[in-house]
DSSP file (Angstrom, degrees, kcal/mol; ACC not computed):
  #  RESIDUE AA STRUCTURE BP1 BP2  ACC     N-H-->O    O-->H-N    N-H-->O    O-->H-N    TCO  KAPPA ALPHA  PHI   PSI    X-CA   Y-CA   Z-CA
    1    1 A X              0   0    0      0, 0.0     2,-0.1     0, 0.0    24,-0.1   0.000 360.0 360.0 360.0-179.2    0.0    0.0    0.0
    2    2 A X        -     0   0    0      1,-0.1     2,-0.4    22,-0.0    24,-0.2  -0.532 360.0-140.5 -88.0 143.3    1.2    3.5   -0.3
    3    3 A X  E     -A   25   0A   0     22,-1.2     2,-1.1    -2,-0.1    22,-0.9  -0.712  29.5-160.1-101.4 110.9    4.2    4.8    1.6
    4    4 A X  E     -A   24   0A   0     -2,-0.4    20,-0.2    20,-0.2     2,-0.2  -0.549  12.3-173.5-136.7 138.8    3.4    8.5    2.9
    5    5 A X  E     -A   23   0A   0     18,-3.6    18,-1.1    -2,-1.1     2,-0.4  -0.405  10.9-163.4 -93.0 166.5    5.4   10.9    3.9
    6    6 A X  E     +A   22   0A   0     16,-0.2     2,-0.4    -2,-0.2    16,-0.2  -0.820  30.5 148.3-143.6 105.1    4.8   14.6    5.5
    7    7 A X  E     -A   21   0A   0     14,-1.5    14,-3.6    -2,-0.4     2,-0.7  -0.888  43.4-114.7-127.7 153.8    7.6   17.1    5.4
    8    8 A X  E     -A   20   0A   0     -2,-0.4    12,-0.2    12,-0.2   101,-0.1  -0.851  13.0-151.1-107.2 125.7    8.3   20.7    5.1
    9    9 A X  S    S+     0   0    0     10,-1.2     2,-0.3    -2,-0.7    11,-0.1   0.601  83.4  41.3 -54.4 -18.0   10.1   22.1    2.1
   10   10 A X  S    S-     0   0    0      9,-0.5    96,-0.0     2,-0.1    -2,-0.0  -0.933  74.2-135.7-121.5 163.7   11.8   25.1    3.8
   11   11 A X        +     0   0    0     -2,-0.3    -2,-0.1    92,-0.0    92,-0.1   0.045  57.2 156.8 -84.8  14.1   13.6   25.0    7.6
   12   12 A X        -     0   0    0      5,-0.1     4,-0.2    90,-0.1    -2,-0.1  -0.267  48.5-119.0 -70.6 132.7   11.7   28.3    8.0
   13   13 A X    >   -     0   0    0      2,-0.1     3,-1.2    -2,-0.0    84,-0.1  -0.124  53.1 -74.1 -58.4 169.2   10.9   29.4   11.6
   14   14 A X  T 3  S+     0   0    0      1,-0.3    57,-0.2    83,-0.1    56,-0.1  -0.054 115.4  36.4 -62.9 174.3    7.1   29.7   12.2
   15   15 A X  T 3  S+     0   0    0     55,-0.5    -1,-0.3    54,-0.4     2,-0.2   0.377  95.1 107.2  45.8  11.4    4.8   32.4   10.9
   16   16 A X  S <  S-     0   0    0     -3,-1.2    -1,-0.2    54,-0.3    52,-0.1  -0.717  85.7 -80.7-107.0 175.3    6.9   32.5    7.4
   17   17 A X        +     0   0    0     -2,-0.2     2,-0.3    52,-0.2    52,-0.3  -0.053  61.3 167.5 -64.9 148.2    5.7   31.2    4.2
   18   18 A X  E     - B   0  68A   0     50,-1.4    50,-2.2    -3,-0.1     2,-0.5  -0.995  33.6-137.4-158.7 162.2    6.1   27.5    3.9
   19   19 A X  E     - B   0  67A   0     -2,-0.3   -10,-1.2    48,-0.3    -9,-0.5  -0.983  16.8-144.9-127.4 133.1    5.0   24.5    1.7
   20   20 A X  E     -AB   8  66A   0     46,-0.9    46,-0.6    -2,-0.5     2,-0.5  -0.782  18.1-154.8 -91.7 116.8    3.9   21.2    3.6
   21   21 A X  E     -AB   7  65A   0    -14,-3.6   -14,-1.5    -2,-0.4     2,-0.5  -0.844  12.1-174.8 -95.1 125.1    5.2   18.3    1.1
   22   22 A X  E     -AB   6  64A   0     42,-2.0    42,-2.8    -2,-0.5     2,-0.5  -0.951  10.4-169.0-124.9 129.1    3.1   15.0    1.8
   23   23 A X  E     -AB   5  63A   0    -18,-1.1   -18,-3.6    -2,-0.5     2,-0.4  -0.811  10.8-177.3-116.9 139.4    4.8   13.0   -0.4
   24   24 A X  E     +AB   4  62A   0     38,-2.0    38,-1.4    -2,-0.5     2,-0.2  -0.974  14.4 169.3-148.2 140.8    2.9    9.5   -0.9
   25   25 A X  E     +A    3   0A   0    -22,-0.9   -22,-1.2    -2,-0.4    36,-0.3  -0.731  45.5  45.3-141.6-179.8    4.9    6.4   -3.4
   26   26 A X  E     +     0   0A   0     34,-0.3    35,-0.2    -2,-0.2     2,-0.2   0.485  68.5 143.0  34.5  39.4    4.4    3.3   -4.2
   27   27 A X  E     - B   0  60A   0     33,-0.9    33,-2.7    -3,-0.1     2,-0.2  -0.419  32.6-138.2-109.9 156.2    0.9    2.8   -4.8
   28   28 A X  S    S+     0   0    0     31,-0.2    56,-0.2    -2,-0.2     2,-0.2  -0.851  77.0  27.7-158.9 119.1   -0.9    0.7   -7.2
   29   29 A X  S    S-     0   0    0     -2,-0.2    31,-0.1    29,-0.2    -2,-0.1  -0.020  89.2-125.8 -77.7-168.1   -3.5    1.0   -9.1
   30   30 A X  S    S+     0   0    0     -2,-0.2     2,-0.5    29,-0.1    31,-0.0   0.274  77.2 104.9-126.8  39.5   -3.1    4.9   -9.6
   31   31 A X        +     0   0    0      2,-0.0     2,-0.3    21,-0.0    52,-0.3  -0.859  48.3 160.9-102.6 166.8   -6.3    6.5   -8.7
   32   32 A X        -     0   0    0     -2,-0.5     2,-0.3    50,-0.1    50,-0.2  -0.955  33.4-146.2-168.7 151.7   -5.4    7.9   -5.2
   33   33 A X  E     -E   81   0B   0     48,-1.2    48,-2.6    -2,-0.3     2,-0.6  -0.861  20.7-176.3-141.5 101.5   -7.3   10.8   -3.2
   34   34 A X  E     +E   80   0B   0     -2,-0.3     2,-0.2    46,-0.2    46,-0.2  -0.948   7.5 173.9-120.7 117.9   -4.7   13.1   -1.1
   35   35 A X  E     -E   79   0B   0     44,-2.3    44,-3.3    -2,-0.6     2,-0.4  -0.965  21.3-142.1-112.1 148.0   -6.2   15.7    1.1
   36   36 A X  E     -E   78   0B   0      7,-0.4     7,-1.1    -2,-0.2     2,-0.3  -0.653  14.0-171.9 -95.9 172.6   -4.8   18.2    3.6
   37   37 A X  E     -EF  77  42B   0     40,-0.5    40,-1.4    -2,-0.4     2,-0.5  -0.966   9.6-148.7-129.1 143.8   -6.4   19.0    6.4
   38   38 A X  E >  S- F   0  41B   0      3,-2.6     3,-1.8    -2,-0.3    38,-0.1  -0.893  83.0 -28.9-135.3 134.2   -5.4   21.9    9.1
   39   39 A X  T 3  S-     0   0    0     -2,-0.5    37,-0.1     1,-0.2     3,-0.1   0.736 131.3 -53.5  58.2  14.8   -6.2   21.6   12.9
   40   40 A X  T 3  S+     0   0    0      1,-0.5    -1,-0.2    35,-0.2     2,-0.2   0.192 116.3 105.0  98.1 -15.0   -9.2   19.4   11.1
   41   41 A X  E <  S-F   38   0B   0     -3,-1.8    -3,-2.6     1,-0.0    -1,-0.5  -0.521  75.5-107.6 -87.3 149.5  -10.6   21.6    8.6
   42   42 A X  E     -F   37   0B   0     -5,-0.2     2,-0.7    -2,-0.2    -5,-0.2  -0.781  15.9-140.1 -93.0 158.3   -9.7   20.9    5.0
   43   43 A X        +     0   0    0     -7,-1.1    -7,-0.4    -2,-0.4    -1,-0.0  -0.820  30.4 163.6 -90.5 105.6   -7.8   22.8    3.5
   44   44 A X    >   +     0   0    0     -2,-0.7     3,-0.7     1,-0.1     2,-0.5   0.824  63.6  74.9 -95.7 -30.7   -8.9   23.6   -0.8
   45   45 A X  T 3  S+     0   0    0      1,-0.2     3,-0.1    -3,-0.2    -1,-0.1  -0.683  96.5  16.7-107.5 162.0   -6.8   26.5   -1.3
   46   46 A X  T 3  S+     0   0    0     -2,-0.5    21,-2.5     1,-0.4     2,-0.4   0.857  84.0 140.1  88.7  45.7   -3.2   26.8   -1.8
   47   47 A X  E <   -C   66   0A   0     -3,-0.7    -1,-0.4    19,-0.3     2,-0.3  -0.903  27.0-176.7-122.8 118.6   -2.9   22.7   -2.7
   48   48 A X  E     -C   65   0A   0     17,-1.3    17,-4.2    -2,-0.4     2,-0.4  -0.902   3.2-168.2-120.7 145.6   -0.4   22.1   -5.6
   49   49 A X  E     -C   64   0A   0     -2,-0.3    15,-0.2    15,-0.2     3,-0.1  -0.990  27.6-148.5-139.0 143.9    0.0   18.4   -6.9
   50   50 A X        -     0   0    0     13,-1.4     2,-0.3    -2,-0.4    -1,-0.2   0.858  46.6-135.8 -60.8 -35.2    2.6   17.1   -9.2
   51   51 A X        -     0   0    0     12,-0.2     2,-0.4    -3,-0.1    -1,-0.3  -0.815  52.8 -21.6  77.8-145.0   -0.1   14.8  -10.3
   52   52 A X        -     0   0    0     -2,-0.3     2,-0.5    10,-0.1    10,-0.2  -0.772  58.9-146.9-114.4 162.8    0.9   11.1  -10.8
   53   53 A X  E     -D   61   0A   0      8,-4.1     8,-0.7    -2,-0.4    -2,-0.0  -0.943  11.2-133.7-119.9 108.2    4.3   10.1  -11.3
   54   54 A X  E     -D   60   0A   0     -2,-0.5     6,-0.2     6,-0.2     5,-0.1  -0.095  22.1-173.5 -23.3 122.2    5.4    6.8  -13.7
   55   55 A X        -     0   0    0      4,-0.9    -1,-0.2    68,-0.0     5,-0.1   0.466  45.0-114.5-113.2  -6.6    8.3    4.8  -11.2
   56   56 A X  S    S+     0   0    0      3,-0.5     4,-0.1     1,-0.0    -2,-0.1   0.735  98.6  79.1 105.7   4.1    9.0    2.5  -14.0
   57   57 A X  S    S-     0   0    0      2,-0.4     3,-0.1     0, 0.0    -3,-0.0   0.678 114.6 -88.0-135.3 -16.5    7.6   -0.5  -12.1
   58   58 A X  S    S+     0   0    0      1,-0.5   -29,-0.2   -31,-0.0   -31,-0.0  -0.216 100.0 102.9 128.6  -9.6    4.0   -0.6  -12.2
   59   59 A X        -     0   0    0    -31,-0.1    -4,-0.9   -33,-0.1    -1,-0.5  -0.487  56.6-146.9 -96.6 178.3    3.9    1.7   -8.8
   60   60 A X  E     -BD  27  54A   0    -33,-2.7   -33,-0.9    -6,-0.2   -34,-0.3  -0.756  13.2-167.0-112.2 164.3    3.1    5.1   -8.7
   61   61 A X  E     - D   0  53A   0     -8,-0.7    -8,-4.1   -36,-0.3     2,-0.2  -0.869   3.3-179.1-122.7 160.7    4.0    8.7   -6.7
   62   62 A X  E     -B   24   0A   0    -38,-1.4   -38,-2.0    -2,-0.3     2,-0.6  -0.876  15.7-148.6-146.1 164.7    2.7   11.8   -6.5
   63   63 A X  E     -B   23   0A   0     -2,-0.2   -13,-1.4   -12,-0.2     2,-1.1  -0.964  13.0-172.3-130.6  96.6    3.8   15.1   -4.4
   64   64 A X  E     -BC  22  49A   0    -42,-2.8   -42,-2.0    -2,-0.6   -15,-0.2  -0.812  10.1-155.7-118.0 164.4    0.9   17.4   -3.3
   65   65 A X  E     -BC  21  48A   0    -17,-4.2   -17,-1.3    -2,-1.1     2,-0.2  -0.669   3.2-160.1 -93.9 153.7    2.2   21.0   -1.7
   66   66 A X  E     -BC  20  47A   0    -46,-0.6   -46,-0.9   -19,-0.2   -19,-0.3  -0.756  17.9-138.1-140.5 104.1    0.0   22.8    0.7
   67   67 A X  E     +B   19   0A   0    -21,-2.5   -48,-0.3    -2,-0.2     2,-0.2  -0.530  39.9 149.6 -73.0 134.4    1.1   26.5    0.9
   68   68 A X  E     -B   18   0A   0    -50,-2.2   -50,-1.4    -2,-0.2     2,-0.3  -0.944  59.9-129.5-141.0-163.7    1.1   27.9    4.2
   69   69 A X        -     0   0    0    -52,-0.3   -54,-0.4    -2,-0.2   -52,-0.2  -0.424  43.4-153.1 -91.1  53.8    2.1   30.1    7.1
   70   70 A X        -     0   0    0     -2,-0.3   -55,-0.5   -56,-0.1   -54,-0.3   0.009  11.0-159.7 -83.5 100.4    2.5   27.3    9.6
   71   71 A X    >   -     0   0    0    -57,-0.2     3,-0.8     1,-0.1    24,-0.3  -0.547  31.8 -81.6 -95.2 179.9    1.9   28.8   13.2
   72   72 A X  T 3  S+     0   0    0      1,-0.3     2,-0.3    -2,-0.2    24,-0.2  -0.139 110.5  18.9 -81.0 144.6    3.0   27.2   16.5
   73   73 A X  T 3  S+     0   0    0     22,-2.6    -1,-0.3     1,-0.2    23,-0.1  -0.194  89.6 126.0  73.6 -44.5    0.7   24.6   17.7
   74   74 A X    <   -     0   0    0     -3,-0.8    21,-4.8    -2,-0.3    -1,-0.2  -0.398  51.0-129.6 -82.6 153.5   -1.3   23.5   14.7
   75   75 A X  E     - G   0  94B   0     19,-0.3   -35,-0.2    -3,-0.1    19,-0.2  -0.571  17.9-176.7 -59.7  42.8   -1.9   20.5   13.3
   76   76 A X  E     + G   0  93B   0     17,-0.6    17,-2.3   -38,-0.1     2,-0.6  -0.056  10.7 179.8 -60.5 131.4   -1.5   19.6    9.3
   77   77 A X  E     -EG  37  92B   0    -40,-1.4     2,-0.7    15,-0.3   -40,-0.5  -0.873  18.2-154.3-139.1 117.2   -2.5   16.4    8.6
   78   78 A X  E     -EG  36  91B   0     13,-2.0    13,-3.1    -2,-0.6     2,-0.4  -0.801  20.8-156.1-106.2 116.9   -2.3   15.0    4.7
   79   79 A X  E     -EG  35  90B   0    -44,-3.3   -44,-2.3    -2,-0.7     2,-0.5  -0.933   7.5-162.5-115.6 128.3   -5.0   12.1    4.5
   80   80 A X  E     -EG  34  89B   0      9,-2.8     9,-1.3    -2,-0.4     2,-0.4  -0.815   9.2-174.2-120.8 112.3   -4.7    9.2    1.7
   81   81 A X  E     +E   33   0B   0    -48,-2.6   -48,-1.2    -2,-0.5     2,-0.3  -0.906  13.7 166.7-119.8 167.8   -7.3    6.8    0.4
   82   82 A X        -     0   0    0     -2,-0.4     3,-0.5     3,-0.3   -50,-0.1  -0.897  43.0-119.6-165.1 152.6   -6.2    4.3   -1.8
   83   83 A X  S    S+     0   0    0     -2,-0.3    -1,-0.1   -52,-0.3   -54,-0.1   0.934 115.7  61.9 -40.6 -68.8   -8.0    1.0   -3.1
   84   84 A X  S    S+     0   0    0    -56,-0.2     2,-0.3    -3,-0.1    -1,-0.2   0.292 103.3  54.0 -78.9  19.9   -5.4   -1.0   -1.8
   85   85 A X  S    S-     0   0    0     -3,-0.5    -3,-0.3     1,-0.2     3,-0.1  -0.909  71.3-139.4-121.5 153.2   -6.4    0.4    2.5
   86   86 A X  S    S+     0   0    0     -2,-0.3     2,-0.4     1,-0.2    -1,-0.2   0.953  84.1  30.3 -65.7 -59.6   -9.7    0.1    3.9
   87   87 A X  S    S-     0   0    0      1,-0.1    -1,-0.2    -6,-0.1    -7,-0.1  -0.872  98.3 -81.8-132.9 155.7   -9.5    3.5    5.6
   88   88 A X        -     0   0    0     -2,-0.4     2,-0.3     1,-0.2    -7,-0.2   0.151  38.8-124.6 -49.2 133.6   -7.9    6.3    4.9
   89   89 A X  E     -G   80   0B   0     -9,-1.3    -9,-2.8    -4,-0.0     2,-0.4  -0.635  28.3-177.8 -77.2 139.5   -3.8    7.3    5.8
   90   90 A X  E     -G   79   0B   0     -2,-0.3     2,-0.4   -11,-0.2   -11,-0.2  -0.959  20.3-169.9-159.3 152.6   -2.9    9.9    7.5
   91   91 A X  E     -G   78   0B   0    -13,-3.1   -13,-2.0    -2,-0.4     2,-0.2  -0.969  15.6-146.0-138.9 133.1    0.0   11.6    8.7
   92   92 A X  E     +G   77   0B   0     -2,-0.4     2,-0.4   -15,-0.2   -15,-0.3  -0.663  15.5 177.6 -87.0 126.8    0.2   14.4   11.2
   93   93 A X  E     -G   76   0B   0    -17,-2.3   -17,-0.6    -2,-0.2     2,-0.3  -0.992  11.7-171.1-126.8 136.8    2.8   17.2   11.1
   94   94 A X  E     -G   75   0B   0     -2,-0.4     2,-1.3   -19,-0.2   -19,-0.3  -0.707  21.9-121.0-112.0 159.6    2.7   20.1   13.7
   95   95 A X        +     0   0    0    -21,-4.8   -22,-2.6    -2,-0.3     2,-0.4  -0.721  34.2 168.3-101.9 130.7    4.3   22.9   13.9
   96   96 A X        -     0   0    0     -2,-1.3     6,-0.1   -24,-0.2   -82,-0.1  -0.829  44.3-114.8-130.7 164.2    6.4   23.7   16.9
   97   97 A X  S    S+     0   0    0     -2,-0.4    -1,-0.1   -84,-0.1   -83,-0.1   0.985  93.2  92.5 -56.0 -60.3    9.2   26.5   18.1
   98   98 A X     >  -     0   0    0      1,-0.2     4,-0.5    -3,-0.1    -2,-0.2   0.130  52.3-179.8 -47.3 137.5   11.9   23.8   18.1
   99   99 A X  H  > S+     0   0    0      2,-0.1     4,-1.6     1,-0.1    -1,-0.2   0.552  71.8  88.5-104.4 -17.6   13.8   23.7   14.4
  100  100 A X  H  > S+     0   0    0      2,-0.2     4,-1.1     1,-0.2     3,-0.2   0.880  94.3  38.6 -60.0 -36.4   15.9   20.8   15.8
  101  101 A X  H >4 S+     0   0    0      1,-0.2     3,-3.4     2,-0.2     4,-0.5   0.994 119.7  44.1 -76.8 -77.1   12.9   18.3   14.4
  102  102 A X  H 3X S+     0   0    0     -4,-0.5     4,-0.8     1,-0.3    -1,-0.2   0.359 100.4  66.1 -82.9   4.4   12.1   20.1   11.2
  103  103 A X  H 3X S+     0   0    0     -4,-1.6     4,-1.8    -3,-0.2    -1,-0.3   0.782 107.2  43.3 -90.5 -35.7   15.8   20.6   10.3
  104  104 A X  H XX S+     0   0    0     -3,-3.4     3,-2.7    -4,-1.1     4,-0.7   0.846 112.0  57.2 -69.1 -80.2   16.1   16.2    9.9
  105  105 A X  H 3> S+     0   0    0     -4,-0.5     4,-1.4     1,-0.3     5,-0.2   0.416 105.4  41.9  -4.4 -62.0   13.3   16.4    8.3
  106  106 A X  H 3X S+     0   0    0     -4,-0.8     4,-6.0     2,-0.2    -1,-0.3   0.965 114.3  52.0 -36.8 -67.2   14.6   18.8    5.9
  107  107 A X  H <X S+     0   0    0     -3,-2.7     4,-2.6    -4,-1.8    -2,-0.2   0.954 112.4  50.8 -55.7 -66.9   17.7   16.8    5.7
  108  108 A X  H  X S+     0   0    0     -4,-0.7     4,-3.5     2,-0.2    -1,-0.3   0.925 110.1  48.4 -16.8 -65.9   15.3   13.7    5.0
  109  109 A X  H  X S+     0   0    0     -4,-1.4     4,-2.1    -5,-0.5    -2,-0.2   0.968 106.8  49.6 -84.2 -27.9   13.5   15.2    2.5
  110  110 A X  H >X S+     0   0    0     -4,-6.0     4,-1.7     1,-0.2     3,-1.3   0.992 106.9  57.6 -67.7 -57.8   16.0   16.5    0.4
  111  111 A X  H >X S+     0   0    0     -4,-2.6     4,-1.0     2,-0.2     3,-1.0   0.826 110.5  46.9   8.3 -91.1   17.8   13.2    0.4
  112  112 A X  H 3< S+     0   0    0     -4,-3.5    -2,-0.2     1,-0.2    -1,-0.2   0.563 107.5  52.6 -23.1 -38.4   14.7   11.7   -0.9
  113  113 A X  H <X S+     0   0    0     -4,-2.1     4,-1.7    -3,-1.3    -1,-0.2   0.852 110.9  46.0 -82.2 -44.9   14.0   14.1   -3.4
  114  114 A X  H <X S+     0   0    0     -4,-1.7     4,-1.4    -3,-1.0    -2,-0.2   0.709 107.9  57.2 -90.0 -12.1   17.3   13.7   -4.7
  115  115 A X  H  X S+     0   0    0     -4,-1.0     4,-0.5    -5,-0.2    -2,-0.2   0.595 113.1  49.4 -62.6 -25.7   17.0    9.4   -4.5
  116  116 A X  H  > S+     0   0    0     -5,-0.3     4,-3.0     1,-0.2    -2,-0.2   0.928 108.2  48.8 -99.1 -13.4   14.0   10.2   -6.6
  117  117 A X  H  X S+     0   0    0     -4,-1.7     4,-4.0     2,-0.2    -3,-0.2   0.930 115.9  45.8 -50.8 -57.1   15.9   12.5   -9.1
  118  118 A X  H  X S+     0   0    0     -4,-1.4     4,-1.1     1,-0.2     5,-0.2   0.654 111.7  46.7 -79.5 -13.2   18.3   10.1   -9.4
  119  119 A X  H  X S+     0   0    0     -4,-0.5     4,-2.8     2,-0.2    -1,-0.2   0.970 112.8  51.4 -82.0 -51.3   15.9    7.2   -9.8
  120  120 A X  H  X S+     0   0    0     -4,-3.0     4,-2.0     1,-0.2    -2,-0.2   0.796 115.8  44.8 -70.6 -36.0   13.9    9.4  -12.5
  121  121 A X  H  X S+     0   0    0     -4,-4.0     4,-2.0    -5,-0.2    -1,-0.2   0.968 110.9  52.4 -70.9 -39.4   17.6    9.9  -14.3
  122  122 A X  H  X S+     0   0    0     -4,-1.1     4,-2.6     2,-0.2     5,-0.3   0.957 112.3  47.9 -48.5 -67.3   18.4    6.3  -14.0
  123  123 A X  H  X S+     0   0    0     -4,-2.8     4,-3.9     2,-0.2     5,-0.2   0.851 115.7  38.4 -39.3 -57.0   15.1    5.4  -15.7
  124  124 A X  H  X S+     0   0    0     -4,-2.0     4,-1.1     2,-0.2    -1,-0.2   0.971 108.6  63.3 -73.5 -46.1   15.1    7.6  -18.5
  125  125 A X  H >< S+     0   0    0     -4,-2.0     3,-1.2     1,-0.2     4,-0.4   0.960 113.7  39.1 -19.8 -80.1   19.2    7.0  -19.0
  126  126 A X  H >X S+     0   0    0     -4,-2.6     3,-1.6     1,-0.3     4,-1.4   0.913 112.3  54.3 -76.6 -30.0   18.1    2.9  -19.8
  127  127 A X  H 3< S+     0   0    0     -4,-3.9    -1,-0.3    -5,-0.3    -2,-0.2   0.737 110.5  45.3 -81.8   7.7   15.2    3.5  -21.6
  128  128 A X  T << S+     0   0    0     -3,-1.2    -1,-0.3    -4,-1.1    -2,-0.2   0.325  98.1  66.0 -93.7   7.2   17.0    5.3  -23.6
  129  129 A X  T <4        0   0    0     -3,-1.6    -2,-0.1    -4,-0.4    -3,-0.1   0.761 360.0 360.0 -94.8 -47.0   19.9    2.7  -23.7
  130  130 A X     <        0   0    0     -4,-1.4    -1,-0.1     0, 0.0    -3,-0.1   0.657 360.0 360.0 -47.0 360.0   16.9    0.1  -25.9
């Protein structure tokens, strides 16, 4: 079932602009429904999606963004249905004063981002090889 992930794209202290990554991979078939949520409400505006993403394998990803100002104490929560769960994932990210958390995170996501760069070059590199 799908692997999902909840990160922020800048280290930025609270109250500055920020995009919430929920990053969700390895899914199959590729209809998928990813919402955020904040403190419980949903959230409609400021939601960016890559859309779905080919891995070359049958599985899928997709990236959706949720721009916000993330102040101290709330709750963002990016909720996932999928075929292959009965009920819906979901994964909580809060915001708090401490940077010490959101700075692995970071560290994390960029990593990732750049395992999936390099997977997406890999890919195109051998089918281009045929």
């Amino acid at each position: 079932h799908p692997k999902v992930t909840v990160y922020p794209s800048k280290t930025q202290p609270l109250q500055h602009h920020n995009l919430l990554v929920c990053s969700v991979s390895g899914f199959y078939p590729g209809s998928i429904e990813v919402r955020w949520f904040r403190n419980g409400q949903e959230e409609k505006t400021g939601v960016v999606s890559t859309g779905l993403i080919h891995n070359g394998d049958w599985t899928f990803q997709t990236l959706v963004m949720l721009e916000t100002v993330p102040r101290s104490g709330e709750v963002y929560t990016c909720q996932v249905e999928h075929p292959s769960v009965t009920s819906p994932l979901t994964v909580e990210w809060s915001a708090r004063s401490e940077s010490a958390q959101s700075k692995m995170l970071s560290g994390v996501g960029g990593f990732v981002l750049g395992l999936l760069f390099l997977g997406a070059g890999l890919f195109i590199y051998f089918r281009n090889q045929k």
